[in-house]
N, C-alpha and C positions, 0 to 999 in steps of 0.2 A: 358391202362390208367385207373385207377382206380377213380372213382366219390366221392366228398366228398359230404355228407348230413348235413346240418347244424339244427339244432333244436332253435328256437329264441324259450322263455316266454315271458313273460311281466317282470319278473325281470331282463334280461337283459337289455330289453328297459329300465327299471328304473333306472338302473345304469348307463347307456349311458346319460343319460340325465341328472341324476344327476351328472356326470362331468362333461357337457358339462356347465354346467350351473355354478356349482361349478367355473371352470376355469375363467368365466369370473366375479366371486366376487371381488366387493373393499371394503376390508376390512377398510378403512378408513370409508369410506361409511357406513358399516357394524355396526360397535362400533359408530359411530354418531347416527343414527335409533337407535339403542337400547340404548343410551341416551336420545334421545326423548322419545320415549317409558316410559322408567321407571320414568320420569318424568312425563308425561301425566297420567300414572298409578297413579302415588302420589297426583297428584292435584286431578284425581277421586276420589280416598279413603278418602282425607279430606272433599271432598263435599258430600258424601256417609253419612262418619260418622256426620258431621255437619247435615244433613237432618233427620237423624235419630236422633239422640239427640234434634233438634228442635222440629218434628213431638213426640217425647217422651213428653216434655215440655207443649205443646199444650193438648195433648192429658191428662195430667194427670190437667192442669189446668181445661179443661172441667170438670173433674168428680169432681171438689170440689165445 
């Protein structure tokens, strides 16, 4: 009877795991988060850009 020798990496384990994990996605779930997200992302970028345009505002009233 002949012995089989297996060799694991760590890429296998990372693929193992990433389906394992994969498999139990809900994609409903999935596309909701990432509507939150991109919305949370928008509301940062307009308070971003408003603070910057303020702080510009401010800053250029000082020097006159």
């Amino acid at each position: 009877m002949q012995q089989d020798t297996h060799t694991s990496n760590s890429t296998s384990s990372v693929v193992l795991t990433g389906a394992i994990l994969f498999a139990n996605l809900d994609a409903s779930g999935l596309a909701e988060y990432a509507v939150k997200a991109a919305i949370g992302g928008a509301i940062w970028l307009v308070f971003k850009i408003t603070s910057d345009y303020v702080s510009e505002r401010i800053k250029n009233k000082k020097e006159k």
